[in-house]
C-alpha positions, 0 to 999 in steps of 0.5 A: 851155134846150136850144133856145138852145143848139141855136140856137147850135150852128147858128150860126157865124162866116165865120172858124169856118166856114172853119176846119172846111171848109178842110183844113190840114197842116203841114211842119215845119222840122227838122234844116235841112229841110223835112219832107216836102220834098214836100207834096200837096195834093187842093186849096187847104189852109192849110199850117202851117210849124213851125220846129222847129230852133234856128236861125231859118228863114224860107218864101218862093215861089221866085216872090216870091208870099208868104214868111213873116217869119222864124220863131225856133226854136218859131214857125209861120207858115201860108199858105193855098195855092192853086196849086203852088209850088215854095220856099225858106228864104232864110236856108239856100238849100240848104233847098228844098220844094215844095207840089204843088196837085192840082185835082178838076179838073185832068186830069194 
């Protein structure tokens, strides 16, 4: 009985193995900021957004690249990031955040 379940503990799903070998970190949305307004990244990570306040807020690229829906009060919406990028809640446009990428080989 413990050969089958060893088997299958050696198995996984692309989605499965995605999750153990992609990072993820959150901002979360709170008292009309994002927190931390500056998040860095060693690399691509899927970053979660976590609208913590009572208002509806929503994430949008300030380049129009990728932008969540908007996300009522104890919602979350995550993007796999890639590259820096600099956003905003369009709703609150005085609420900006930026996600700064740090490539192993970038060189700044």
């Amino acid at each position: 009985m413990a050969v089958p379940l060893l088997l299958d503990a050696c198995h996984s799903t692309p989605q499965q193995a995605l999750s153990r070998e992609t990072p993820t970190d959150t901002v979360w949305i709170r008292g009309l900021k994002f927190v931390p307004d500056t998040l860095y990244l060693s690399g691509e990570s899927r970053v979660v957004f976590i609208n913590q306040d009572m208002v509806v807020h929503n994430v949008k690229s300030l380049d129009s690249s990728w932008g969540s829906p908007n996300l009522p009060s104890d919602s979350s919406w995550s993007f796999l990031m890639q590259q820096s990028a600099a956003y905003q809640c369009t709703l609150h446009p005085t609420m900006r955040g930026w996600i700064i990428v740090q490539h192993a080989d970038s060189k700044h």
